[in-house]
C-alpha positions in Angstrom: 8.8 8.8 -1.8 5.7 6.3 -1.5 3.1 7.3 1.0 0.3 5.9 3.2 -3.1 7.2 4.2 -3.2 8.1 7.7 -6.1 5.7 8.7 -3.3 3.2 8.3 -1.2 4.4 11.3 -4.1 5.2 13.1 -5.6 1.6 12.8 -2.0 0.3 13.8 -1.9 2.1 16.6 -5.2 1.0 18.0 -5.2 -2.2 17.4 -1.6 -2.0 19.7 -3.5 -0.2 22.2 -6.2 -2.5 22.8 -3.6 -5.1 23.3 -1.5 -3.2 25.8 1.4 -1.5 24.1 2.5 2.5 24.7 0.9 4.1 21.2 3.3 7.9 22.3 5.9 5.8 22.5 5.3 3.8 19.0 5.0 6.9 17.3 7.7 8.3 19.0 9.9 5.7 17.7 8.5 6.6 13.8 8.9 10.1 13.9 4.8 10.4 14.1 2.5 12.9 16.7 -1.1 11.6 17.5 -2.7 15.1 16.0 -1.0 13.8 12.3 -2.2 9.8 12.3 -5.6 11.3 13.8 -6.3 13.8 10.9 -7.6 12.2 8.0 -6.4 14.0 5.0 -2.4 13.4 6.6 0.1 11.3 4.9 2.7 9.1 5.9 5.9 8.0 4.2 5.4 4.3 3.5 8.5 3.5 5.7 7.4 4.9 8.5 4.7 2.6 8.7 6.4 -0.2 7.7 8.9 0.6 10.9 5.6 1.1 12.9 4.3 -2.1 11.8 8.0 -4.3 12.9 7.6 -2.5 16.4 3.9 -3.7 16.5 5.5 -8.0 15.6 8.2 -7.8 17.6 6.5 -6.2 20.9 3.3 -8.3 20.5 5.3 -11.1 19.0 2.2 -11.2 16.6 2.8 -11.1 12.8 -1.1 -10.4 13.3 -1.1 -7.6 15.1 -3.6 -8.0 17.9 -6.0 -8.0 14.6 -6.8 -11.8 15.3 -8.0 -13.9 18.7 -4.7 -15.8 18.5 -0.8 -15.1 17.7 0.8 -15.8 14.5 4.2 -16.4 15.5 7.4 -13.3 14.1 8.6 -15.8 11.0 5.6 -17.9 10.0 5.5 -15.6 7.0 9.1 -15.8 6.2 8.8 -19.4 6.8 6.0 -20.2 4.3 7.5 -18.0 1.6 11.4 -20.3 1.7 8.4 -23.0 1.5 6.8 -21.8 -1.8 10.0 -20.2 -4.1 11.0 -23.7 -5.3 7.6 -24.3 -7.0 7.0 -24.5 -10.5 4.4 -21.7 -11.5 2.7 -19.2 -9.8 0.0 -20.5 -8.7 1.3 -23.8 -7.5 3.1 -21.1 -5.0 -0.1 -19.7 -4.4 -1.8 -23.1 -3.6 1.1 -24.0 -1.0 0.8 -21.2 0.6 -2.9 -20.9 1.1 -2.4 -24.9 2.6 0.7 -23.7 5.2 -1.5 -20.8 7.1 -4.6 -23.7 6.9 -1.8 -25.4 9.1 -1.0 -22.7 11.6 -3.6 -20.9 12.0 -7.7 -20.8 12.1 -8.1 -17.1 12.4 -7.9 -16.2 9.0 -9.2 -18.7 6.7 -8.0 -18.6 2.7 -9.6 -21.0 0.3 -9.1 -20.6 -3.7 -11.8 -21.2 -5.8 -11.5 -21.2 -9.6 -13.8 -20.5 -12.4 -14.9 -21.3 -15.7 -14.1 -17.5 -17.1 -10.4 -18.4 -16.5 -9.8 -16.8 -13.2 -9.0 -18.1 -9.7 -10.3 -16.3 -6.9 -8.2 -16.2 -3.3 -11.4 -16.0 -0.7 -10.3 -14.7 2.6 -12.3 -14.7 5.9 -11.5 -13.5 9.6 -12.8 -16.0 12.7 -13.4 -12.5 14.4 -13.9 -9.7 12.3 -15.1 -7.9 15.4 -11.6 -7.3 15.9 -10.7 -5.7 12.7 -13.5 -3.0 12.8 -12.1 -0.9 10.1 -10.4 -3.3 8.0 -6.7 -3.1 8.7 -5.7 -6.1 8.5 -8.2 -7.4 6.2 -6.9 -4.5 3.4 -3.0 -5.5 4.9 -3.0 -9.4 4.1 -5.1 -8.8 0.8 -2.1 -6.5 0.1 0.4 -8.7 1.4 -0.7 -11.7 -1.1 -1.0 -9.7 -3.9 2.1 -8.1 -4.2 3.6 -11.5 -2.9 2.3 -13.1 -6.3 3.4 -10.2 -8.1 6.7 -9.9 -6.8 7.3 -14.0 -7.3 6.2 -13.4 -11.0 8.7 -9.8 -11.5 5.1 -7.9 -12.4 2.1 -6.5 -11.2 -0.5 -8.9 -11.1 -3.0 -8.6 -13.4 -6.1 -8.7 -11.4 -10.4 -9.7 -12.8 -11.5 -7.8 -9.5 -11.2 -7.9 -5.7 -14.5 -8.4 -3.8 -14.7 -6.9 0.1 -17.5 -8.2 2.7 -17.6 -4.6 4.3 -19.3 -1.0 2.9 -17.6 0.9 0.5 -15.3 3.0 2.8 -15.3 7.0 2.2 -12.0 8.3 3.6 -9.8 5.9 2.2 -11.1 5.0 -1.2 -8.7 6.7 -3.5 -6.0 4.3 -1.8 -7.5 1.6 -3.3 -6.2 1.9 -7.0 -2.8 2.4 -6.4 -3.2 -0.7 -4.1 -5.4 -3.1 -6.0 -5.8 -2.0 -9.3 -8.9 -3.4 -10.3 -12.4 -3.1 -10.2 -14.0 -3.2 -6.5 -17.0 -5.0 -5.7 -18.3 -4.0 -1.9 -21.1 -5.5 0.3 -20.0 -8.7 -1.5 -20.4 -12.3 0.3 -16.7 -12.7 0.8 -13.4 -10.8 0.3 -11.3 -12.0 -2.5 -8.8 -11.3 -5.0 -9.8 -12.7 -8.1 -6.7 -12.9 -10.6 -6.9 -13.8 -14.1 -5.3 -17.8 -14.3 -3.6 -17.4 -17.2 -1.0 -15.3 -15.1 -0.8 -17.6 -12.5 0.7 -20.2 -14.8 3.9 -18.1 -15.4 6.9 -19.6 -13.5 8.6 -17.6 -10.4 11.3 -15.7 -11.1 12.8 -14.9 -8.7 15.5 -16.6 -6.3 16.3 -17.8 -2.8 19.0 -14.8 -2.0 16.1 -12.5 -3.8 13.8 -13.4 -1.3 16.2 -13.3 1.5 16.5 -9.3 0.4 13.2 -9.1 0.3 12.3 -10.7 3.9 15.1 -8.0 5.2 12.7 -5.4 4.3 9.6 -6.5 5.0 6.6 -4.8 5.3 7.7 -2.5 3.3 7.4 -4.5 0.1 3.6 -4.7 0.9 3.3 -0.8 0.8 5.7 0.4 -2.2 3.5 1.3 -5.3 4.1 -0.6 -7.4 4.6 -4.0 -6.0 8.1 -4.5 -7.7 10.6 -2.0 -6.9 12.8 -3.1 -9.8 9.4 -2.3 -12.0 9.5 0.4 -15.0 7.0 2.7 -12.9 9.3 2.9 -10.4 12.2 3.2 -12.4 10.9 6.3 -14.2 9.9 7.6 -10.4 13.5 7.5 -9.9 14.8 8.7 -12.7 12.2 12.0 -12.5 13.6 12.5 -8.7 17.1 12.2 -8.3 17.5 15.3 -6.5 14.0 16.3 -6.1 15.1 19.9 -8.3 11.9 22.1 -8.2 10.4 23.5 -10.6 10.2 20.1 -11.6 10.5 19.7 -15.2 9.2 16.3 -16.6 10.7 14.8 -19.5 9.0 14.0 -22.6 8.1 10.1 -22.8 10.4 9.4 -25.2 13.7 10.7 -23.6 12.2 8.4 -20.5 12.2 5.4 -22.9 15.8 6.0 -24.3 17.3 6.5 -20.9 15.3 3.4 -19.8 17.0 1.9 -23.2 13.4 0.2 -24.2 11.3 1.3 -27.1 8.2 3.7 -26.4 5.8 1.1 -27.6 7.5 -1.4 -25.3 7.4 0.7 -22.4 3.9 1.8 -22.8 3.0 -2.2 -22.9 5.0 -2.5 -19.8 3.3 0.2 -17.9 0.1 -1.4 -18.8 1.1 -4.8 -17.3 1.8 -3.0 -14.3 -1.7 -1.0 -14.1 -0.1 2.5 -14.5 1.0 5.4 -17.3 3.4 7.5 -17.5 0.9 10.2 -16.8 -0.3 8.2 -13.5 3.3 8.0 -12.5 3.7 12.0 -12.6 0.8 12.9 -10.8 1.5 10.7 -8.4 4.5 13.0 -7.6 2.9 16.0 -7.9 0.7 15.2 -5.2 3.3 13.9 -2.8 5.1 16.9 -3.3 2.4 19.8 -3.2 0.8 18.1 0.2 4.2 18.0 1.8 4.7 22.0 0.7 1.6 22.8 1.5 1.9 21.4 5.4 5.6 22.7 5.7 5.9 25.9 3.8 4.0 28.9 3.0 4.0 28.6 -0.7 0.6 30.7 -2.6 -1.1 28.1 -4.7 0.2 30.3 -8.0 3.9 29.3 -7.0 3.5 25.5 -6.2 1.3 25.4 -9.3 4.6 26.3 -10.8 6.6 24.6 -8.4 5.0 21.1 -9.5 5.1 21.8 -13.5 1.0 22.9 -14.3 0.9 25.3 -17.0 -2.4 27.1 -15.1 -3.0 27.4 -11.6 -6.6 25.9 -11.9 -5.4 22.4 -13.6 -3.5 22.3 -10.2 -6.6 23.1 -8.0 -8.8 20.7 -9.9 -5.6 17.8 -9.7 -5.8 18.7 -5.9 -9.1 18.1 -5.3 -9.3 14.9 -6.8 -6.4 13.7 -4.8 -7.9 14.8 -1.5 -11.0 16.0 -2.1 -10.3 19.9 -0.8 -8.8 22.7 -2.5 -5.2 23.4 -1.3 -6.1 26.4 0.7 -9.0 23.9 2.8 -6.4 21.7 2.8 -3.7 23.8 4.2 -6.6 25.7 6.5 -7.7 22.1 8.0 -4.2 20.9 8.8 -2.9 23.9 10.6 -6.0 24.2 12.4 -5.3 20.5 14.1 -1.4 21.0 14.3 -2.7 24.0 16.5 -4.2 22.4 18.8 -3.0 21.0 22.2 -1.9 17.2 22.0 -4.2 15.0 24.0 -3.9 11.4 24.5 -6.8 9.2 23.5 -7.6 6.7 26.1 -6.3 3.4 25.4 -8.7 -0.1 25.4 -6.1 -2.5 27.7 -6.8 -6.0 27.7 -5.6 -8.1 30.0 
């Protein structure tokens, strides 16, 4: 089960508020409460904001999402990407696509630049970034042409470094790596992803009923970790968590490889194109799995230690802190002391 920081939802819902729309009855419809999208160590399964996000287009009719002065017409997106399957390579798709929003729209503004070092960096920039405050949108349409490349090409992307025009955010940072793995570059002149060229001459892969599946789906391609849901990462997610059995018991990486019917060194080389390990993968379960215990059950720390496979009790501590940056006890402590309190509505920015 992928997840999504809760600064995600939040944004989402504020930027629908300031545009009119109900945010109770939005997260109503997801299965969300205000107290959960308000408090900043909650998670939220991926397709619940995905859903949230649909509700967002289709009420606004806004593929923007109130983030921008101007609509983007529901299917400009889909429109451009039937546009850009049939081309040759990667970054001829990449090209065509950056030319079609020049075409429809001025309120965000893409231009690619390439250099001499072999890379060719997508520059991105917002007519009002006064409406984006907190960078929803800007982190949403660097995520949604990222894992379009990658998807197009059947891997991850392989990316030089992405470049943002705002402060290093505190809160969210951890998010970051699992959505553009790379190194970040903050306070920079522009916001870019900068991809390595070489992989932008491969050819796409993939075809037009592909893309219709995809399309069916989306935004929830843009949020699934990794980018390609038919990628090995995934595919070992999937075959750790059938059932979700706990204890969980983690098999050793060569068993993973034979039932994957690939060599170890071939899947380790694969898990590298796709900017994760075999070790990422699993801790990236555990902690899915020990912050939905810890907010539903009473579990001690001992017994989820055990629960989520750590030998010692204190390897799980320290793995939790890194994740949220509490011990599970504060963590626990902080969320039942919002979940306690009475609901209130924030008041909501209208405009007319």
């Amino acid at each position: 089960m992928s997840t999504s920081s809760s600064h995600y939802f939040r944004e989402a819902i504020r930027g629908a508020e300031r545009c009119g729309l109900d945010g109770e009855r939005l997260l109503a419809e997801i299965g969300a409460t205000r107290i959960q999208i308000e408090d900043p160590t909650w998670r939220g399964k991926s397709e619940q904001l995905a859903r949230l996000m649909q509700l967002v287009w289709l009420a606004l009719s806004d593929e923007f999402m109130g983030f921008t002065e101007h609509r983007c017409k529901v299917g400009t997106f889909a429109m451009i990407t039937h546009g850009i399957i049939g081309e040759e390579t990667l970054e001829r798709a990449l090209r065509k696509g950056v030319l079609f929003y020049g075409l429809v729209t001025d309120d965000i503004q893409m231009e690619l630049e390439p250099s001499s070092s072999g890379t060719l960096a997508l520059k991105i920039e917002f007519a009002r970034p006064d409406l984006d405050p907190n960078q929803y949108m800007h982190e949403f349409w660097l995520s949604v042409w990222y894992r379009l490349i990658s998807w197009l090409g059947g891997s991850l992307a392989p990316l030089e470094k992405v470049t943002f025009s705002y402060v290093r955010p505190v809160v969210r940072i951890e998010e970051f790596k699992y959505m553009f793995p790379a190194v970040y570059e903050f306070d920079a002149p522009v916001t870019s992803l900068v991809f390595r060229r070489e992989f932008l001459q491969n050819p796409i892969v993939r075809s037009k009923p592909e893309l219709k599946s995809f399309l069916s789906v989306a935004p929830l391609g843009f949020m699934t970790i990794p980018a390609d849901v038919f990628s090995y990462g995934r595919r070992i997610r999937n075959l750790i968590l059938p059932e979700r059995k706990l204890p969980l018991e983690f098999p050793e990486f060569e068993e993973v490889a034979t039932r994957l019917g690939i060599g170890e060194q071939t899947l380790r080389r694969k898990l590298r194109q796709e900017a994760t390990s075999y070790r990422a993968i699993i801790e990236n379960i555990r902690r899915d799995i020990a912050i939905e215990k810890l907010v539903r059950g009473n579990h001690s720390v001992a017994e989820l230690a055990d629960m989520l496979g750590y030998s010692e009790t204190r390897a799980f501590t320290r793995a939790f802190g890194q994740w949220t940056g509490m011990s599970p006890v504060q963590y626990r402590d902080h969320f039942r002391s919002h979940v306690s309190q009475p609901s209130r509505r924030s008041p909501s920015q209208r405009t007319g």
